[in-house]
DRENMI-302046 format. One line per field, with one value per residue: residue number from 1; x negated, y negated, z of N, C-alpha, C in turn; residue in three letters. Coordinates in steps of 0.02 Angstrom, whole numbers. Atoms other than C-alpha are relative to their C-alpha. Layout:
! DRENMI-302046
resi = [NUM_...] $
nxx = [X_...] $
nyy = [Y_...] $
nzz = [Z_...] $
caxx = [X_...] $
cayy = [Y_...] $
cazz = [Z_...] $
cxx = [X_...] $
cyy = [Y_...] $
czz = [Z_...] $
resn = [ALA_...] $
//
This chain:
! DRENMI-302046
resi = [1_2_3_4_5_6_7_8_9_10_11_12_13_14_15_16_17_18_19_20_21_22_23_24_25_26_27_28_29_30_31_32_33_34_35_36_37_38_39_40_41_42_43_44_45_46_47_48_49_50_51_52_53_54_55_56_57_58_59_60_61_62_63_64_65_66_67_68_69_70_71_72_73_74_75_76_77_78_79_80_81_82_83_84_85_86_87_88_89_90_91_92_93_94_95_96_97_98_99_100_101_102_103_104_105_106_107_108_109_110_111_112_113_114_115_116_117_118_119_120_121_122_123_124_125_126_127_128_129_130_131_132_133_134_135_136_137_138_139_140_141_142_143_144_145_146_147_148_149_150_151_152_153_154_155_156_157_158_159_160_161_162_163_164_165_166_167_168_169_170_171_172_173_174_175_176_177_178_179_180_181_182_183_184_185_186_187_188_189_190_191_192_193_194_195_196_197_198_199_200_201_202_203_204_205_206_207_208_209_210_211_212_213_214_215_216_217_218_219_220_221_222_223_224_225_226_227_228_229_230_231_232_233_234_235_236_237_238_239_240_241_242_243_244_245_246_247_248_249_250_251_252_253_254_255_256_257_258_259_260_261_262_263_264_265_266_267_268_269_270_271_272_273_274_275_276_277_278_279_280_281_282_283_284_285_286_287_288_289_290_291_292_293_294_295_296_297_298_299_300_301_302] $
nxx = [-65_9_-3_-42_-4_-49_16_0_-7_69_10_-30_12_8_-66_-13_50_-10_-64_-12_67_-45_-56_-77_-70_-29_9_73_62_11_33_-54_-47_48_22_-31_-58_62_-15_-30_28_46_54_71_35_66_24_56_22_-3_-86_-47_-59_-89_-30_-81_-35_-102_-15_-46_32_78_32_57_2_45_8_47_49_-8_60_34_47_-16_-79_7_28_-43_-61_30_-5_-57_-15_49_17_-85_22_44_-43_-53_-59_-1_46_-38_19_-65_22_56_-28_0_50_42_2_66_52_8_-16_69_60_-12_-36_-59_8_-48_-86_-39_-93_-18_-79_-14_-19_67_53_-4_-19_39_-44_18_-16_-51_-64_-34_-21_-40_-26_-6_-17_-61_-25_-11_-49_-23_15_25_-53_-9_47_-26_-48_24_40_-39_-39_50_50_11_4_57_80_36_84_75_8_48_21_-65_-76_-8_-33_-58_-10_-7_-74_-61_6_-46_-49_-3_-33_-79_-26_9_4_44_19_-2_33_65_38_-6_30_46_9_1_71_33_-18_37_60_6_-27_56_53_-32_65_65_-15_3_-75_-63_-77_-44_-88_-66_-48_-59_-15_40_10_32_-13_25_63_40_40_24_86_32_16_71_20_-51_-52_-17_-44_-55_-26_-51_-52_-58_-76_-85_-23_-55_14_21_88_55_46_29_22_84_43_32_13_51_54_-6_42_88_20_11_86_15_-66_-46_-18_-31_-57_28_-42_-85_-4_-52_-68_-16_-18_49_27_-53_12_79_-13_-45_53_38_95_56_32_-23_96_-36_45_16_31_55_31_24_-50_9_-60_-61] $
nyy = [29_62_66_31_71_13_32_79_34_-8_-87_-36_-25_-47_-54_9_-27_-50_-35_-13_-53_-47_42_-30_66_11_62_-4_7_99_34_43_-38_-25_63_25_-39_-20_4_-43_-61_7_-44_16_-16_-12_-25_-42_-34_36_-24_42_-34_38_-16_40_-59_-14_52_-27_-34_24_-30_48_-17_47_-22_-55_40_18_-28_-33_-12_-77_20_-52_16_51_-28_-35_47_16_-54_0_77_8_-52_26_45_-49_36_-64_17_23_30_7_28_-44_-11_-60_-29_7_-55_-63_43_-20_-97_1_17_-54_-85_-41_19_43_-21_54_3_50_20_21_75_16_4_61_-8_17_25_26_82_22_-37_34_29_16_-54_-31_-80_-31_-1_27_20_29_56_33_40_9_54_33_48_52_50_19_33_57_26_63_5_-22_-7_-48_38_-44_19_31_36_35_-20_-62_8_-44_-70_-34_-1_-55_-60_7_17_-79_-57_16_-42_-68_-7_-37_70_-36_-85_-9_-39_67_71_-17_24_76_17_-19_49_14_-11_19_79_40_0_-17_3_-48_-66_15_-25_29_-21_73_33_37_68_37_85_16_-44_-69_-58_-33_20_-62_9_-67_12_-53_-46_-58_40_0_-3_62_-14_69_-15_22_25_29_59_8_-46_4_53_-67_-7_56_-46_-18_76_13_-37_0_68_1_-46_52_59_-35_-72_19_-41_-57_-71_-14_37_-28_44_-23_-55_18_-11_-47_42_-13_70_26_-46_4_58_-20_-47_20_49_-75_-2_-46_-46_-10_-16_-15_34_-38_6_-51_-26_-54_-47_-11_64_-26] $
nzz = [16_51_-47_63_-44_40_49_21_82_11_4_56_66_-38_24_69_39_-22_1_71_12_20_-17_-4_10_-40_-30_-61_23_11_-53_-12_-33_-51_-46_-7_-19_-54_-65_-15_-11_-42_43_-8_66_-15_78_-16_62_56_16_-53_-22_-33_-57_-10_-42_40_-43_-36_-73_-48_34_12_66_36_66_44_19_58_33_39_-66_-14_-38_-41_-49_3_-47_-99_-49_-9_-56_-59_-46_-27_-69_-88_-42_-11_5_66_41_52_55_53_79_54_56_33_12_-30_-33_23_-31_-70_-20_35_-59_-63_13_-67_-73_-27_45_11_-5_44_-6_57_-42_-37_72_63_76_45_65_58_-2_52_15_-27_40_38_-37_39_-19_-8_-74_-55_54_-59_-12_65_-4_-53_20_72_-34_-35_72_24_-47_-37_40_1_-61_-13_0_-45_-3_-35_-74_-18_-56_-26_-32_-63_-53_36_-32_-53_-55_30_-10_-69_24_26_-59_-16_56_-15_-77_3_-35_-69_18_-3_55_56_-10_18_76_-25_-12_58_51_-36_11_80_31_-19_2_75_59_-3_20_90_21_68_-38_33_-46_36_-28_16_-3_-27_-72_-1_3_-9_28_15_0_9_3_22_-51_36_44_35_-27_-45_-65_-16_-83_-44_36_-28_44_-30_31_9_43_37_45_-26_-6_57_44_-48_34_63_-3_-34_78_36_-20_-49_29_82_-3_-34_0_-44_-52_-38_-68_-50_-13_-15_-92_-19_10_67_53_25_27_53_40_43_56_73_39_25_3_89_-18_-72_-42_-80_-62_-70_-62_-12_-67_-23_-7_-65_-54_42] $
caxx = [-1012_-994_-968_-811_-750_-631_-618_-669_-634_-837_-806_-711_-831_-914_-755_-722_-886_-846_-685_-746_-868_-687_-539_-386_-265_-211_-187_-284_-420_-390_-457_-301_-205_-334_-350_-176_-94_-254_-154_-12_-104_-248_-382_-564_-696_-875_-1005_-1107_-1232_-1157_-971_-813_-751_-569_-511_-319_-173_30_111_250_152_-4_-98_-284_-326_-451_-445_-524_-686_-702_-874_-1001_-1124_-1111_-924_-965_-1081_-969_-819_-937_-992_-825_-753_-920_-865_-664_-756_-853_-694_-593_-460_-398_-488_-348_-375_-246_-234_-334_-298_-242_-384_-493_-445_-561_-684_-663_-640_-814_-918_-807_-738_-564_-611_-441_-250_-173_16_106_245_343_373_173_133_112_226_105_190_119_95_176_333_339_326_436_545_554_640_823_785_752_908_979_852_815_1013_1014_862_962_1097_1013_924_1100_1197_1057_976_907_926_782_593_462_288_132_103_-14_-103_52_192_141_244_401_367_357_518_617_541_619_770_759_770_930_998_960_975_827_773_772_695_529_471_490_374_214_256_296_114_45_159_94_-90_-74_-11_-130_-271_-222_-390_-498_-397_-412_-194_-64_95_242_415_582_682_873_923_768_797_686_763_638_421_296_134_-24_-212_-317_-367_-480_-525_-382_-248_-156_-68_85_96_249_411_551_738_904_991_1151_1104_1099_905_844_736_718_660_514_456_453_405_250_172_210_95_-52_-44_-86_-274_-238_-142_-72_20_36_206_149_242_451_395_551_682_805_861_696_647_805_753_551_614_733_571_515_315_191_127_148_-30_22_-79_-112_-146_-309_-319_-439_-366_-433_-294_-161] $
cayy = [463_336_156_110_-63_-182_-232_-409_-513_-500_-301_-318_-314_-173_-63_-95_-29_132_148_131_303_388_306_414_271_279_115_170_137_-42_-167_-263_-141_-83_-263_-322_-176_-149_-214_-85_58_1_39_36_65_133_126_280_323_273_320_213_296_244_278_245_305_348_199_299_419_349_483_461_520_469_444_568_484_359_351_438_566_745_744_918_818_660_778_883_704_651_819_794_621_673_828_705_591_751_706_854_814_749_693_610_528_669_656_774_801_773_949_1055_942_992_1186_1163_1097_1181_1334_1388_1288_1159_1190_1069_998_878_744_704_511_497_488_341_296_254_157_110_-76_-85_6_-96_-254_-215_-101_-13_152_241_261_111_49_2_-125_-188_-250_-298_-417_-490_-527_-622_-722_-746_-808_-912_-979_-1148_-1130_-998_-1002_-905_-979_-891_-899_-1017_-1104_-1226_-1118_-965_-1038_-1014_-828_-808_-883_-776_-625_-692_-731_-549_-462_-561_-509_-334_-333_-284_-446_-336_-159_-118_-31_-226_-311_-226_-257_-443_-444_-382_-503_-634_-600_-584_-750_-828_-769_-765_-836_-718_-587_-631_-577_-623_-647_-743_-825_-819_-974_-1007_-1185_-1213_-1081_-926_-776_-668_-645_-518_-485_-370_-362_-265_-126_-27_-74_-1_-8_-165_-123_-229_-225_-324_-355_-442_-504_-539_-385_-466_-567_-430_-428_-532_-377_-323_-495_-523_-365_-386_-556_-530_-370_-495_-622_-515_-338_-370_-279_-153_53_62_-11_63_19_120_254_257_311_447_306_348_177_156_313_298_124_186_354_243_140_337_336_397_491_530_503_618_619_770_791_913_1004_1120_1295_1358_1222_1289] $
cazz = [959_796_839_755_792_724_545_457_306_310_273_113_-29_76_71_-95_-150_-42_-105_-293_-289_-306_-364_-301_-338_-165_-58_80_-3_-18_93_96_146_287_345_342_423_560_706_685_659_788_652_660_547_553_394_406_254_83_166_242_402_459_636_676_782_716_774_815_947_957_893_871_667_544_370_233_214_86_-30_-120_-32_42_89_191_300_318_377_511_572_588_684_792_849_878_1006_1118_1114_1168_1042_899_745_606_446_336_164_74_-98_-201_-298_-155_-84_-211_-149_25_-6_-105_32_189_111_216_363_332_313_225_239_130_170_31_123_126_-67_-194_-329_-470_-641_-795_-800_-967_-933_-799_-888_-1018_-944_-1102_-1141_-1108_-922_-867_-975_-808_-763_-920_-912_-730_-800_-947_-843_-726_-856_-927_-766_-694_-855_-816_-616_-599_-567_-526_-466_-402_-220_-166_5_-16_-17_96_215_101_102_248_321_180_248_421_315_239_410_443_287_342_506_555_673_829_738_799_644_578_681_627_436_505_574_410_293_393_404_213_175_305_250_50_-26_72_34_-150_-153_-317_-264_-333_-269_-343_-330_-365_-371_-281_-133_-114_-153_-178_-166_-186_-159_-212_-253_-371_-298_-405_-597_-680_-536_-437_-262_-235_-41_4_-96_-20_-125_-71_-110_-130_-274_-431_-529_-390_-369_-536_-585_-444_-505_-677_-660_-541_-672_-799_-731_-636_-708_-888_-876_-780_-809_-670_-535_-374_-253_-113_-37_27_224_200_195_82_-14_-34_-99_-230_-285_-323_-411_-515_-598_-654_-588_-747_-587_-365_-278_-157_21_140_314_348_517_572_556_701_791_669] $
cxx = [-10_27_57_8_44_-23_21_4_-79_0_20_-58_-68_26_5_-80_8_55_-15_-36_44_69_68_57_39_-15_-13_-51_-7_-2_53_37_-30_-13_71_52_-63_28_49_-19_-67_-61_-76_-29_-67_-33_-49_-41_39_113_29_32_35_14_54_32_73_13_53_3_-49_-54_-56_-15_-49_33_-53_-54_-10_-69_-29_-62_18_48_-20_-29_25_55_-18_-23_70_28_-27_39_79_-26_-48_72_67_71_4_-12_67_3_42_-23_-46_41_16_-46_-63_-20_-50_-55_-17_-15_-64_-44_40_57_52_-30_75_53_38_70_6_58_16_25_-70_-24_24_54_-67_29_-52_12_38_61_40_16_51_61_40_37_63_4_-24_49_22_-36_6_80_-4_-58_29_56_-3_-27_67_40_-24_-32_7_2_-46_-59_-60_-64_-31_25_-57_-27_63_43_6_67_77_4_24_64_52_-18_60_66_34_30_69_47_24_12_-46_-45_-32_-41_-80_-47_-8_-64_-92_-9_19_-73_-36_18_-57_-82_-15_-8_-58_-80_-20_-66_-44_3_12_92_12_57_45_54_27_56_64_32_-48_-18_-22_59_-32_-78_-20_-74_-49_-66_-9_-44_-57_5_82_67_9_60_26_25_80_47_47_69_47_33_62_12_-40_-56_-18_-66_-29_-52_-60_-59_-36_-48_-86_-59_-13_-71_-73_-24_-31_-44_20_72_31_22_46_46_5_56_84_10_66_61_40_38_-60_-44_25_-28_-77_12_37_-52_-36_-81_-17_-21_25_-86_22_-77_3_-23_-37_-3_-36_44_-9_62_57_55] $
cyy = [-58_-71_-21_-72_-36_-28_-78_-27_29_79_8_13_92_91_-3_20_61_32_-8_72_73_-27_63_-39_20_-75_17_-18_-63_-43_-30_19_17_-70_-16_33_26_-25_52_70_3_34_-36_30_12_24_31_41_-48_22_-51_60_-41_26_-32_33_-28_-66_17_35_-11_50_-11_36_-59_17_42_-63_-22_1_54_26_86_-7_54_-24_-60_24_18_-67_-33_53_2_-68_6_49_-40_-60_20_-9_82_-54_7_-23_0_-46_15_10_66_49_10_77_54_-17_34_67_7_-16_40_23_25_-24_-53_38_-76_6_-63_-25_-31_-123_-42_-24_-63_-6_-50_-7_-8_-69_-2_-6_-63_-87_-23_28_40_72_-4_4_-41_-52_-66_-62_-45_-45_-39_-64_-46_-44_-56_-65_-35_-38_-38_-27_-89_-18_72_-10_47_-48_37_-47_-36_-30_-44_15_53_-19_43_81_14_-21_26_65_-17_-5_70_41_-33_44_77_40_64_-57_34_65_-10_24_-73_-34_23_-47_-82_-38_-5_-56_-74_-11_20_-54_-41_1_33_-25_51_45_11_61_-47_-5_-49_-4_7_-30_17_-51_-13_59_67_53_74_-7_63_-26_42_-8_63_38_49_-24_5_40_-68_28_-52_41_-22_-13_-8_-19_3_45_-24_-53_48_-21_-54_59_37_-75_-7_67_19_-57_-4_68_-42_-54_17_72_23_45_35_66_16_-46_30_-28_39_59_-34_8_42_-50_32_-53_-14_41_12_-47_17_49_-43_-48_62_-9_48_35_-4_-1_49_10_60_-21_65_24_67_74_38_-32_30_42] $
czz = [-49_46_-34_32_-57_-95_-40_-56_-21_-28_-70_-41_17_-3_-65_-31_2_-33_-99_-35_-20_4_-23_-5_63_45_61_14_-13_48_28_30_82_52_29_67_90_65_19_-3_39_-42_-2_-46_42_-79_30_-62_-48_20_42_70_37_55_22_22_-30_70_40_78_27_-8_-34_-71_-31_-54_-56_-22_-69_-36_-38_50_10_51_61_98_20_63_62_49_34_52_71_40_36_70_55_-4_40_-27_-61_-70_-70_-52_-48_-65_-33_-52_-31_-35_43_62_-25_31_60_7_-22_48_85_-22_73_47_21_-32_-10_12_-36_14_-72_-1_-20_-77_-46_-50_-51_-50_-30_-10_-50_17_55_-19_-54_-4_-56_-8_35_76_29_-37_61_25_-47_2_74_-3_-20_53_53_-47_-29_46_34_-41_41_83_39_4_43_-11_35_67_6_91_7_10_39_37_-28_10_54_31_-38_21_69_-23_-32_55_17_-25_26_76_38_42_46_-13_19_-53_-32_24_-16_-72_3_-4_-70_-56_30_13_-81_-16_40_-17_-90_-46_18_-14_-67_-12_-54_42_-34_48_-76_2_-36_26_65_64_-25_-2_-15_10_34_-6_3_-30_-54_25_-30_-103_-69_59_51_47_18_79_30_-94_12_-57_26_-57_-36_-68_-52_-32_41_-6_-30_-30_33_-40_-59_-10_26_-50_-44_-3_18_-37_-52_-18_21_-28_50_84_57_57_60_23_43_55_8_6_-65_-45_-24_-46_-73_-31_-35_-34_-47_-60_-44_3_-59_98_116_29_42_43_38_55_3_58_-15_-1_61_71_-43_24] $
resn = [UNK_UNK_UNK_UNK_UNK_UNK_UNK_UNK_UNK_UNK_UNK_UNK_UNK_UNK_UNK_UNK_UNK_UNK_UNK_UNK_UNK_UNK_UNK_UNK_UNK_UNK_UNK_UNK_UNK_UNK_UNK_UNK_UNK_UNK_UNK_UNK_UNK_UNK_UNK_UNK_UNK_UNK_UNK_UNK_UNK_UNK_UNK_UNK_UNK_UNK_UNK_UNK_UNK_UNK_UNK_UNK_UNK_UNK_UNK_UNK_UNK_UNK_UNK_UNK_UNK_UNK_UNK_UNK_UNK_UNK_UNK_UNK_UNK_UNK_UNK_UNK_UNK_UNK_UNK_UNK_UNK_UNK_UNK_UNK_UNK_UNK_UNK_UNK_UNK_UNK_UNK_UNK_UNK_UNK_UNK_UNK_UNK_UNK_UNK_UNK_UNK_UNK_UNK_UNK_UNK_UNK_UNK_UNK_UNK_UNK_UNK_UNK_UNK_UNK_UNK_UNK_UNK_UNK_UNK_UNK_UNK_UNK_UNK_UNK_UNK_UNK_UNK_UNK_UNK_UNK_UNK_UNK_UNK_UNK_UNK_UNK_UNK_UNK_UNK_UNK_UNK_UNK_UNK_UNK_UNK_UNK_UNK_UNK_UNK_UNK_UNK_UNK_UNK_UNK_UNK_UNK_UNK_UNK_UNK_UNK_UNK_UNK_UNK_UNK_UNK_UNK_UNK_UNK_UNK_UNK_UNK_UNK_UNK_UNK_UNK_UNK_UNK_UNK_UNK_UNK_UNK_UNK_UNK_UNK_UNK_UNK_UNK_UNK_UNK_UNK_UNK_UNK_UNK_UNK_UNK_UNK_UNK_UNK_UNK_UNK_UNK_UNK_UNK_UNK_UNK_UNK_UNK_UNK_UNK_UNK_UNK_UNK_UNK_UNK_UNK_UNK_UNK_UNK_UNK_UNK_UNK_UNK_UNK_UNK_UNK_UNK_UNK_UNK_UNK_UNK_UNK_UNK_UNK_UNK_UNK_UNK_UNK_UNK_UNK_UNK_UNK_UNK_UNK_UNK_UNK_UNK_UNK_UNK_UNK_UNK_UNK_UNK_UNK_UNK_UNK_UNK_UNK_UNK_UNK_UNK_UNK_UNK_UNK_UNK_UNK_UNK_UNK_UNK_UNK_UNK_UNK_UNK_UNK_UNK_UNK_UNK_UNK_UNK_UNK_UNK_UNK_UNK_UNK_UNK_UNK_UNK_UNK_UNK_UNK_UNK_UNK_UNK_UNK_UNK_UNK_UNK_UNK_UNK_UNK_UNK_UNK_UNK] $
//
């Protein structure tokens, strides 16, 4: 049986070596993500050979699942250790966030042994830093005004400033200020991504995060926050604005590419979890591309 066990700031540059031997521009693969979110998905780690493996359960059912092994190495023999370790923990042998391209892969070293399935909830939006920057072009006409006008009805009572050790705090009591908004104080699906905001912000130098605030007449109204994740992609984990307040949410976002994205092609805003406002608002930015993400079972279990 592998030894998994919890994971530590001490692990990132670790992971991040693992996760550079194949960069699927998925945020799985990012430490930040894997650290921040490690109390709601009860996730453990084990380094075996030159690979990352992930062990974690659906927060929903509890469901014990690994992730598609991260690294460089003989994936074939990676997966059969992995299967081996779910049959002495008598659990069915699950394997999610297999990339897209990462399926020839699999059929190449175990030929027809998995059936894949695909949620459409589960996969990346991936942008073009530029586009998003400049929000250039006929279809994103819509932001590009929804920018202007903000700029025009708040000139001189806006600001945006990077996040820092002094103003975490700020964040964080507009996220608490967010679920009001939203009503969403009481939702259990909230208090995970609570934990995670949270353990971001507290632990914001080790986790080498960007993030900005956006003020009107001094009060937060929006902030965001997101790491580089692989050499030419930056994963923006959190993004909070007061809906009711038009390009607060175009503005953080342009605002925060703007500032961090500059170097890098792409910038991934992670998947929409099957919501549908949220799924509307990431199709309306038009991704240059969809990471999408399978789940692998055994077909034998099928």
């Amino acid at each position: 049986m592998l030894e998994f066990r919890e994971i530590t700031l001490e692990d990132k540059s670790a992971v991040e070596a693992c996760a550079r031997a194949y960069n699927y521009h998925l945020c799985e693969h990012c430490f930040v993500d894997l650290y921040i979110w490690r109390g709601h998905y009860g996730t453990k780690i084990c380094f075996w050979k030159t690979f990352l493996f992930v062990k974690m359960q659906s927060a929903e059912s509890g469901q014990e699942m690994y992730l598609a092994p991260i690294g460089a190495g003989d994936l074939g023999e990676a997966i059969a250790t992995l299967r081996a370790d779910a049959a002495e923990r008598g659990i069915p042998f699950v394997m999610v966030s297999v990339a897209e391209e990462m399926i020839e892969r699999i059929e190449t070293c175990c030929p027809d042994q998995f059936s894949f399935s695909y949620s459409e909830g589960a996969a990346d939006y991936v942008y073009l830093s530029e586009k998003l920057q400049t929000l250039s072009g006929k279809k994103l006409q819509t932001k590009r005004n929804l920018v202007n006008r903000f700029l025009s009805n708040y000139e001189g009572r806006w600001s945006y400033e990077d996040i820092t050790t002094e103003n975490v705090r700020d964040a964080l009591n507009f996220h608490f200020k967010w679920c009001e908004i939203n009503g969403c104080g009481r939702d259990q699906a909230f208090f995970g991504e609570t934990c995670a905001i949270g353990t971001g912000l507290h632990f914001w130098e080790e986790l080498d995060l960007r993030g900005g605030i956006l003020r009107l007449d001094g009060e937060v109204i929006a902030f965001t926050f997101g790491c580089r994740a692989a050499d030419d992609m930056y994963v923006v984990q959190i993004e909070k604005a007061d809906h009711t307040i038009a390009g607060a949410y175009q503005m953080i976002n342009q605002q925060f590419v703007k500032r961090n994205c500059t170097d890098v092609l792409y910038v991934n805003r992670e998947e929409d979890l099957g919501i549908e406002g949220l799924r509307h608002a990431k199709h309306s930015y038009y991704p240059v591309f969809m990471a999408k993400k399978y789940v692998a079972v055994p077909k034998e279990t099928v």
